[in-house]
C-alpha positions as CSV (number, residue, x, y, z in Angstrom):
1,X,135.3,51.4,169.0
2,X,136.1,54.4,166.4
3,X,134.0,52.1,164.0
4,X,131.1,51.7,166.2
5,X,131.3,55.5,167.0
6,X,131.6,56.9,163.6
7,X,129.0,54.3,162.3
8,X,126.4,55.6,165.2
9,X,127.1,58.9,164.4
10,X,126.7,58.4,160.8
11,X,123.1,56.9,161.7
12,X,122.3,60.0,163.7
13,X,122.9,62.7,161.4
14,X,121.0,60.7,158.8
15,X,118.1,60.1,161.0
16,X,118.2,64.1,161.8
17,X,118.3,64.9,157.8
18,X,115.3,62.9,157.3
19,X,113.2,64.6,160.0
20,X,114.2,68.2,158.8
21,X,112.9,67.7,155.7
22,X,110.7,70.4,154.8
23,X,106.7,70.6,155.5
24,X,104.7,70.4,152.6
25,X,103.5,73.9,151.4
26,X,99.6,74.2,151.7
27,X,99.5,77.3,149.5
28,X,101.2,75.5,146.6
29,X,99.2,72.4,146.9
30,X,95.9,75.1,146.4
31,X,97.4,76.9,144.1
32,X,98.4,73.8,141.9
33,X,94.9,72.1,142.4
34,X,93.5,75.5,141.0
35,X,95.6,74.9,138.3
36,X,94.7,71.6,137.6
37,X,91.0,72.6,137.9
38,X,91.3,74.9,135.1
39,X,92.2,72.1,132.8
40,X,95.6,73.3,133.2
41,X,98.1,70.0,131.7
42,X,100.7,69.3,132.1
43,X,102.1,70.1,135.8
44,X,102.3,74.1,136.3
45,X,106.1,75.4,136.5
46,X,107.2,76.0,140.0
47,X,110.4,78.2,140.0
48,X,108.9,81.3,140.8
49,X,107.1,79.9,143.9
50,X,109.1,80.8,147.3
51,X,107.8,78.4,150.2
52,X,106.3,80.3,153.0
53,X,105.9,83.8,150.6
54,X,102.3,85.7,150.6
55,X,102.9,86.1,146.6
56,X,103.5,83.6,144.1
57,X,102.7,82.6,140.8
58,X,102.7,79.4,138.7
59,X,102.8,79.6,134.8
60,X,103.1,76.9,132.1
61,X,101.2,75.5,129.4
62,X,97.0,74.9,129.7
63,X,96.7,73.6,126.3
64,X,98.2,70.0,126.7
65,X,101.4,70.0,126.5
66,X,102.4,71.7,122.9
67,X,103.6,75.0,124.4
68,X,101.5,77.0,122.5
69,X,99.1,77.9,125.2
70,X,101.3,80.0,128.2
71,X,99.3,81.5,131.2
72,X,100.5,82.8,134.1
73,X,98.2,82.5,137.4
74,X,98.9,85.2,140.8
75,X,98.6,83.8,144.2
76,X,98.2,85.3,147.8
77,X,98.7,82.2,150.1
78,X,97.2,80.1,147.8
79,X,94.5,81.6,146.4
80,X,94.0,82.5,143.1
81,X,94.1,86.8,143.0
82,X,94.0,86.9,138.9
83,X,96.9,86.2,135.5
84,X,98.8,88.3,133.6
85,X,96.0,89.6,131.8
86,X,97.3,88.7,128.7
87,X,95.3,85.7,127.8
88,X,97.5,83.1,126.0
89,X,101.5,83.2,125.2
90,X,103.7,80.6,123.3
91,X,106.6,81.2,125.5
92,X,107.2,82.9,129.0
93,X,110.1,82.2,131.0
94,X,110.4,83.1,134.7
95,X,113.1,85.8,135.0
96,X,113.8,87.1,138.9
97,X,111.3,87.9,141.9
98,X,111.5,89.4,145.3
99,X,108.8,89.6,148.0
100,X,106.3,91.9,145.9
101,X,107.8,91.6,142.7
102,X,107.6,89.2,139.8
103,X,109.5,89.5,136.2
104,X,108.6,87.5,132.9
105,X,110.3,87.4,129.5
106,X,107.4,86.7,126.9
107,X,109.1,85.3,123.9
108,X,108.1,86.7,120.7
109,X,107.3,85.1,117.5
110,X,107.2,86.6,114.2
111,X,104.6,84.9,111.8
112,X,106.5,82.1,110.4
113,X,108.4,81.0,113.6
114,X,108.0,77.4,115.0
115,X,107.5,77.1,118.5
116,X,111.0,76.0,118.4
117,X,112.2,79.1,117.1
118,X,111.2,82.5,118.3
119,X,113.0,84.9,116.1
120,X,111.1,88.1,117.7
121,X,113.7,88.7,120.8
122,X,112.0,88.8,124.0
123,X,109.6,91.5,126.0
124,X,110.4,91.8,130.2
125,X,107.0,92.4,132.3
126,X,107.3,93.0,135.8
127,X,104.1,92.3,138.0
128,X,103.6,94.2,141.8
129,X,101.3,92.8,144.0
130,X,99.2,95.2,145.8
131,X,98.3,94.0,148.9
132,X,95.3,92.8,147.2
133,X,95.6,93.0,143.6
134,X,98.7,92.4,140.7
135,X,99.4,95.5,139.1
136,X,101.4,95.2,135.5
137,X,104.4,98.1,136.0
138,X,105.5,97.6,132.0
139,X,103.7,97.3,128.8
140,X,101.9,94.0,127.5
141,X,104.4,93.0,124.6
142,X,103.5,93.4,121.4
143,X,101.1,91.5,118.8
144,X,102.9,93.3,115.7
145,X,106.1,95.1,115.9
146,X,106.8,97.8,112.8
147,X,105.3,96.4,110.0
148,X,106.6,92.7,111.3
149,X,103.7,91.0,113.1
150,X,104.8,89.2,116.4
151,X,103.2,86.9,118.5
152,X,103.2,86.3,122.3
């Protein structure tokens, strides 16, 4: 009987996992269809997104798959509102976000790195969203640092 019991219940609290899965999330399948529409390859990075948020982003690399081309694309429910502005990076990492706020680290390069190996340290950007717009709060990092020339 315990057998039978346990077994049933066992079966039901399966059966209720699989129906709680979570919906899928029309805003990111927009927002990653824009991405692919750009000519965007491979597969955008999705850590930043928050299911259910009116702000999001996606970044990763458009230029097929090297890692030398980095954007960084702004959503409101799905729709495309603009990028970082900065045009192309060879390395951005997702840092932290809240509900209007997004932070990157753009790694920097000096002239002779590999994509392997930034030697430049790293430059924070935090991005607002508006309302209706992305506003950049800190400075673009920089192409040339001293008389040491960096790259995004």
């Amino acid at each position: 009987m315990r057998i039978a019991l346990s077994a049933a219940l066992g079966v039901a609290l399966f059966a209720g996992a699989a129906t709680a899965a979570p919906a899928k999330d029309a805003a990111l399948t927009q927002a990653v269809a824009f991405w692919h529409a750009h000519h965007c390859e491979p597969a955008p990075d999705e850590t930043m997104w928050e299911h259910g948020w009116r702000f999001n982003v996606l970044y990763g690399d458009c230029g097929g798959g090297d890692g030398h081309d980095q954007h960084v694309y702004f959503f409101d429910r799905g729709r495309f509102i603009g990028t970082d502005g900065l045009g192309t990076s060879s390395g951005i990492i997702g840092m932290w976000r809240d509900l209007d706020t997004i932070a990157f680290m753009y790694v920097l390069y000096r002239r002779h790195d590999p994509l392997c190996c930034a030697t430049g340290g790293g430059a924070i950007v935090r991005y607002r969203f508006t309302g209706t717009a992305v506003k950049r709060l800190d400075p673009v990092p920089p192409r040339q640092l001293g008389k040491v020339a960096l790259g995004r």
